[in-house]
N, C-alpha and C positions, 0 to 999 in steps of 0.2 A: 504493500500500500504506500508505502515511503517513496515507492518511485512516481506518482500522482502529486505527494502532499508536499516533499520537499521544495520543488520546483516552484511549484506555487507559492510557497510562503518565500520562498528566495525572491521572484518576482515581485511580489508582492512590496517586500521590504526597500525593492530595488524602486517602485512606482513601475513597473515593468507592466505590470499586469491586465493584459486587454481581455476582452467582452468574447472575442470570439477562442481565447488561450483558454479561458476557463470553460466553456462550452465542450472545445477537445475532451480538456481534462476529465471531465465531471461525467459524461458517458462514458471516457474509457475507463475510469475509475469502477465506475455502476459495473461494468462486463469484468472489470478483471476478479472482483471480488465475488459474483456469480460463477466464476471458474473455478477461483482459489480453494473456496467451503465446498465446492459440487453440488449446488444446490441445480435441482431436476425444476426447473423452471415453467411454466405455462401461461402462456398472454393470449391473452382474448380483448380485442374490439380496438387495436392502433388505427384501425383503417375507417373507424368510426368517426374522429378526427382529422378534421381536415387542416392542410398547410394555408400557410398564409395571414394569422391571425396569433394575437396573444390570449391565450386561455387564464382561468384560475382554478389549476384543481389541488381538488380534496381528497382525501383519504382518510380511512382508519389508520390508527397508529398503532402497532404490536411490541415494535422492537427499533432498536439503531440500526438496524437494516435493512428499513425499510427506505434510507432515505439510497442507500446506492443500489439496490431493487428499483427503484424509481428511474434514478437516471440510467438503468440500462434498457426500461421500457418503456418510459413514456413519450413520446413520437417528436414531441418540440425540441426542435436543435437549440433554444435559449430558454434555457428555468431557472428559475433565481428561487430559495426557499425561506419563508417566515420562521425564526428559530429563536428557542427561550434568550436570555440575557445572559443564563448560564456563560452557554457555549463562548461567548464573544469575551466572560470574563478571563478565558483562557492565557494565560502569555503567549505571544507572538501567532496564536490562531488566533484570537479575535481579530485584532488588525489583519489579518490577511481577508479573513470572510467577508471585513468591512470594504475593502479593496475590491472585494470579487463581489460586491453589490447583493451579498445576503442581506437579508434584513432581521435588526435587532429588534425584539418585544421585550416589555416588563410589564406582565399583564397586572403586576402591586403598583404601578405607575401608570394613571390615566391617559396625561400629557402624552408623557414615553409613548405609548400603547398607539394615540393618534395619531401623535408624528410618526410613526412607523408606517401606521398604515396609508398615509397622505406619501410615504418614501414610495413605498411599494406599488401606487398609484401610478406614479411617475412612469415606473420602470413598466407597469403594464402599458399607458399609453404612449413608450416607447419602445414596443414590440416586445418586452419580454415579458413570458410564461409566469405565472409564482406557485409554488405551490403551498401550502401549509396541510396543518392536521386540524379539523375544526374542534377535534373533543382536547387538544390543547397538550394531553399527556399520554403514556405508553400503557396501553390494557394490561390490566395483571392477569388479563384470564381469557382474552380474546374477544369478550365484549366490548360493545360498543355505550361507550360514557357519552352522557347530553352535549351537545355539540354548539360550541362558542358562536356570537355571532357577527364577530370581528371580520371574517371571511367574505361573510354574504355583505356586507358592506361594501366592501372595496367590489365585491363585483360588478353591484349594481352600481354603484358610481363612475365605476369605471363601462360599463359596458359589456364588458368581458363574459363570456360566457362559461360557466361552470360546469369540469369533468367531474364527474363523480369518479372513485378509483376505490375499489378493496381488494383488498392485500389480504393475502392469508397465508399462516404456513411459517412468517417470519419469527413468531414468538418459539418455534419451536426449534431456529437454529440458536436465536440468542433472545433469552426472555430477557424481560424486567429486572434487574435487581441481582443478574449473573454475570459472569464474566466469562464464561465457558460459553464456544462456539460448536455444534454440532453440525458435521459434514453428510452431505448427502442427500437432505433434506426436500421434499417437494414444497414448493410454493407457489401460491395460484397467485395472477394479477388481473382485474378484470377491468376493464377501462368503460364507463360508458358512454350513451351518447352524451354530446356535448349540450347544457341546459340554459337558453335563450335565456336574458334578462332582463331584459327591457318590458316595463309595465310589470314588473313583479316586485312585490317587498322583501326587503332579507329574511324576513319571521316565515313566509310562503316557501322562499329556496331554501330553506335551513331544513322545513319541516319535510321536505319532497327531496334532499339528497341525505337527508335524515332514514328515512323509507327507505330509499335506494341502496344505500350501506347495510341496513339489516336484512336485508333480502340476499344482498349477494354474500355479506360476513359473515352471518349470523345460520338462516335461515338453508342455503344452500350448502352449508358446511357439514361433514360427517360429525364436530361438534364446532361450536363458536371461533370462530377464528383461524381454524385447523386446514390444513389442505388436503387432497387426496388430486394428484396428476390426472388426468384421464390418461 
């Protein structure tokens, strides 16, 4: 993973670091780590989504693996992702992700919280994708926790149309709360269609990729969250 991360934070440190370097990175990151674990992969509906547009998706949250599972399936060549304040208080990661146009929340800070999402705004109405998790944290169990509505905001402000995405499968190579990675593993990605926003309130899109998520996490799963390959 070092050969993806160092580069970038060298760059980074250097002012080096351009829009389309980390675009490279950050899918070929998603596929090497898909290789690395062996994780038996399965994507359904890339082709649901169309080019040409910046999106805002969502997904369930299981694990830290969810987020380079993401960039090796999700179809937009430019994703930028909404990420706690944690991560950014990092040494020498935070400024790099800050460089590489993530975007920082402090969802204990209002202000914080607004200005983030007015950053993130920015970035969709200049072509780039974002994505976030709406329920905010990592399932301890594979369900699906009430879902924030910080999300559906920026979409309908922005325009931007909402993918809905559930992930399953990822708590079971690295859960919550473990350190241990397990090799091998199946994991379903389901992407749906992409959801118009225009004339809709975020309480309406929240409640309708709210449905959407239990249907494919929950509901279609051998249990909560779980995957089985076909």
């Amino acid at each position: 993973m070092a050969r993806e991360t160092v580069p970038s934070l060298v760059d980074a440190a250097r002012g080096r670091l351009t829009r389309e370097t980390i675009d490279e990175r950050t899918h070929r990151f998603g596929r090497y780590v898909i290789e690395r674990l062996g994780i038996q992969l399965h994507v359904e509906g890339v082709e649901r989504v169309p080019p040409g547009r910046a999106y805002v998706y969502m997904s369930n949250h299981q694990s830290h693996l969810d987020i380079p599972v993401l960039y090796a399936t999700l179809p937009s060549p430019t994703i930028r992702m909404v990420g706690k304040k944690e991560l950014f208080d990092i040494p020498v990661w935070g400024p790099a992700l800050r460089a590489a146009e993530f975007i920082e929340i402090d969802r204990g800070d209002r202000e914080q919280a607004i200005g983030a999402m007015k950053r993130a705004a920015e970035l969709v109405e200049d072509g780039v994708s974002m994505y976030l998790a709406p329920e905010g944290t990592r399932s301890r169990d594979g369900r699906l926790s009430p879902l924030k509505k910080g999300g559906f905001h920026l979409a309908v402000g922005t325009g931007a149309p909402i993918v809905p995405v559930a992930i399953r499968g990822t708590i079971d190579v690295l859960a919550r709360g473990t350190k241990k990675m397990h090799t091998g593993m199946p994991v379903v990605v389901i992407i749906g269609d992409p959801i118009e926003v225009d004339g809709r309130t975020p309480q309406d899109l929240r409640e309708e990729v709210g449905r959407w998520l239990k249907i494919h996490v929950e509901d279609e799963a051998p249990s909560p969250g779980r995957a089985i390959v076909p």
